[in-house]
C-alpha positions in Angstrom: 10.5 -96.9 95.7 12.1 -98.7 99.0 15.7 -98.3 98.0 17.6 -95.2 99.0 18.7 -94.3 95.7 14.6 -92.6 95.3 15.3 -90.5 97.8 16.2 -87.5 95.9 13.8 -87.6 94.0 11.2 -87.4 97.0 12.8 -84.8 98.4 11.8 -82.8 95.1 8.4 -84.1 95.1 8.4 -82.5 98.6 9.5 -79.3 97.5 7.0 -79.0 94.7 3.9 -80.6 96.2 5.1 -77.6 99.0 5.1 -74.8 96.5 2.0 -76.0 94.9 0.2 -75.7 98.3 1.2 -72.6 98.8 0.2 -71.2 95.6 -3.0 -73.1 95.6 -3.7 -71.5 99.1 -3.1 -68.0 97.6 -5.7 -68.8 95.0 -8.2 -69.5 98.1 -7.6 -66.3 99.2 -8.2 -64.6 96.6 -11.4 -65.8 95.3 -12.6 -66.3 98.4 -12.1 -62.1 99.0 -13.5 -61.6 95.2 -16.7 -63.7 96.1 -17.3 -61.6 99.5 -17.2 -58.4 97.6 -19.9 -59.6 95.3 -22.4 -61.2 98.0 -21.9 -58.1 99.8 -22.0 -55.9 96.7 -19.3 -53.8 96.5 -18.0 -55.3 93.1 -19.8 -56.7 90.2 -17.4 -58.7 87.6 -20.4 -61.4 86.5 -23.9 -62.2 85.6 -25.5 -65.6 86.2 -28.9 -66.2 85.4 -31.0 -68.6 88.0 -33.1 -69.2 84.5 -32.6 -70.0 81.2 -33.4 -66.5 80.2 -31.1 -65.2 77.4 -31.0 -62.1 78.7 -29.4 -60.5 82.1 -32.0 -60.7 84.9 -32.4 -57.8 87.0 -29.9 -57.8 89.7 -31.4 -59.1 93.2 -30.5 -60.6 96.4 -30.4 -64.3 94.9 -28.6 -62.9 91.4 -25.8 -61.3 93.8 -25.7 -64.3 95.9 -25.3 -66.6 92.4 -22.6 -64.6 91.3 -20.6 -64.7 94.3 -21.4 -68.3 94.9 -19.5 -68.4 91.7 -16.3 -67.5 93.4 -16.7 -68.8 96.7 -17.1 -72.6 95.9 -13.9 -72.0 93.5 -12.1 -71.2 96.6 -13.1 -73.7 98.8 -12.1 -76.3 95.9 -8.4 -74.3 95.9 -8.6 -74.5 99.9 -9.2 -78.6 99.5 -6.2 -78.8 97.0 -4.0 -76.8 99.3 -4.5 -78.8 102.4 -4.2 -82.0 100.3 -1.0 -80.9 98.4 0.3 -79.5 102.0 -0.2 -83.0 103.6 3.1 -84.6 101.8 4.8 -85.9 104.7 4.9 -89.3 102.7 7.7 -87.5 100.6 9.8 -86.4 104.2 13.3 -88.2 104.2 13.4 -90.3 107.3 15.8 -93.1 108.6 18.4 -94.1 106.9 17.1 -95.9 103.9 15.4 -92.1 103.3 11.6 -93.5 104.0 9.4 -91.5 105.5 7.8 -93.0 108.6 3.8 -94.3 108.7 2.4 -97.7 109.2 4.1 -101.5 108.4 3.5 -103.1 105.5 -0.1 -104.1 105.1 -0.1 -106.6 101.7 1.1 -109.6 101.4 3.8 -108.8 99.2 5.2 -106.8 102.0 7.5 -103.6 100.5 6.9 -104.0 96.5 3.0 -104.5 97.1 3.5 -101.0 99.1 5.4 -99.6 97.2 2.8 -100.4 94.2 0.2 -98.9 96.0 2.0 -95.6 96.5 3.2 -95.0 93.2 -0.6 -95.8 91.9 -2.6 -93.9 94.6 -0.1 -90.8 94.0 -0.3 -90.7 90.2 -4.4 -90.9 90.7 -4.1 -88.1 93.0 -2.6 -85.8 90.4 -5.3 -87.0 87.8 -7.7 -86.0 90.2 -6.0 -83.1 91.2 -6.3 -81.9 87.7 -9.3 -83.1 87.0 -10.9 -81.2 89.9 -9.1 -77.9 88.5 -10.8 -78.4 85.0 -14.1 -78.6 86.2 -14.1 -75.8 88.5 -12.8 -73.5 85.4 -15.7 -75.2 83.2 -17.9 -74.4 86.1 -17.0 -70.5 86.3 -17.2 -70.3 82.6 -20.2 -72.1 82.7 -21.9 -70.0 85.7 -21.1 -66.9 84.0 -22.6 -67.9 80.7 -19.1 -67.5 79.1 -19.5 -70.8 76.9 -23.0 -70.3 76.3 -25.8 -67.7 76.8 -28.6 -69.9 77.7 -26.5 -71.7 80.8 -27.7 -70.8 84.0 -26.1 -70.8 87.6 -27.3 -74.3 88.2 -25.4 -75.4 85.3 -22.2 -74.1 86.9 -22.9 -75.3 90.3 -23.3 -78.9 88.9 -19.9 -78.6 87.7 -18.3 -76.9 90.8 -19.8 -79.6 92.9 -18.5 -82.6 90.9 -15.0 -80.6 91.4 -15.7 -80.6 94.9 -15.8 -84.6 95.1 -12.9 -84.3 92.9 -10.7 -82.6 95.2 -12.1 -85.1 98.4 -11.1 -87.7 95.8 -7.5 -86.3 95.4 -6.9 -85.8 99.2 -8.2 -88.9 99.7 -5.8 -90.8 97.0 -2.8 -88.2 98.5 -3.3 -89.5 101.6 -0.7 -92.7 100.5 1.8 -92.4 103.8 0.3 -95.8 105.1 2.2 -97.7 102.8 5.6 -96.8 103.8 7.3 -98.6 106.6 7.3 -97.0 110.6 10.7 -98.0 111.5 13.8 -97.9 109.4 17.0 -99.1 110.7 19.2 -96.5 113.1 22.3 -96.7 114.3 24.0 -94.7 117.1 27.7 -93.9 117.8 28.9 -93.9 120.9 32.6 -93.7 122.3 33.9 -95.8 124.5 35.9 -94.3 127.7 38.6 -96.2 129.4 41.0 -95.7 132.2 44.4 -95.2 130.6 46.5 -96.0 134.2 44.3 -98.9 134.6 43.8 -100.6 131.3 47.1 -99.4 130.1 45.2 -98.0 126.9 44.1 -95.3 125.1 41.3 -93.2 127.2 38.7 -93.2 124.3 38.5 -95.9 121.1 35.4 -95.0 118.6 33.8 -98.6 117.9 
């Protein structure tokens, strides 16, 4: 991961991890607006039930604020994942060896113990990542009573709140720029100006 030959390849993590961010903030946006409309009632796409009634319970102020809860917590989860898959500075090409900058090496093994470290906490990250996006769709099936009539809104909010430690979990794992090294060597040209009637030389040599 230290050698400059990877540094392609982080510049297409970048680029992806960028992308996803975006999309995931789009996502926020949306359900966020979706969930508004149904607290304030101007929509109504789903039922939840706040019992284990079979049947639809007449709509009231805490039915309409179930629904929408529904859509709301789904877009703070998508908000969570945008701002972790946003933070991806670890991927930035800096210095010449193409390492982004962050703190020295903190193991003993000094750059393959980092290096270790990132690769791990990154791939967790995605697990969690889509982990976190699987239970927030069981959630809003399961909050709707799509994968089974007698679920009720507190079924689905137990799922939408595990993926809400999921996606702390992912930015927390994301977070891996402390592994790579602050400094990286830099080297500056300069030219080198000479008298040519007193030295008897060419005015400028490049070193």
């Amino acid at each position: 991961m230290h050698d400059a030959g990877n540094v392609r390849n982080q510049g297409g993590f970048y680029q992806a991890e960028h992308a996803l961010a975006w999309l995931m903030a789009v996502v926020a946006i949306v359900l966020g607006v979706i969930g508004a409309l149904e607290a304030f009632e101007y929509i109504d796409i789903g039922d939840t039930n706040l019992t284990a009634a079979t049947g639809i319970e007449p709509r009231s102020d805490a039915n309409i604020f179930a629904d929408a809860a529904m859509f709301l917590l789904p877009a703070l989860i998508a908000g969570l994942l945008a701002f972790t898959l946003h933070s991806n500075e670890h991927h930035e090409l800096g210095g010449d060896m193409g390492r982004a900058s962050g703190n020295e090496p903190t193991m003993g093994d000094g750059l393959a113990g980092e290096d270790n470290l990132f690769m791990g906490e990154h791939a967790a990250a995605y697990a969690m990542a889509l982990a976190t996006i699987a239970m927030t769709i069981v959630g809003m099936l399961t909050g709707f009573r799509v994968l089974k009539e007698t679920h009720t809104f507190y079924d689905g909010l137990t799922w939408l709140l595990l993926a809400t430690g999921g996606g702390i979990l992912t930015n927390t794992l994301h977070n891996v720029g402390h592994h790579l090294p602050s400094r990286a060597p830099r080297y500056i040209t300069t030219q080198e100006t000479r008298d040519r009637s007193a030295a008897g030389r060419p005015s400028a040599n490049p070193r």
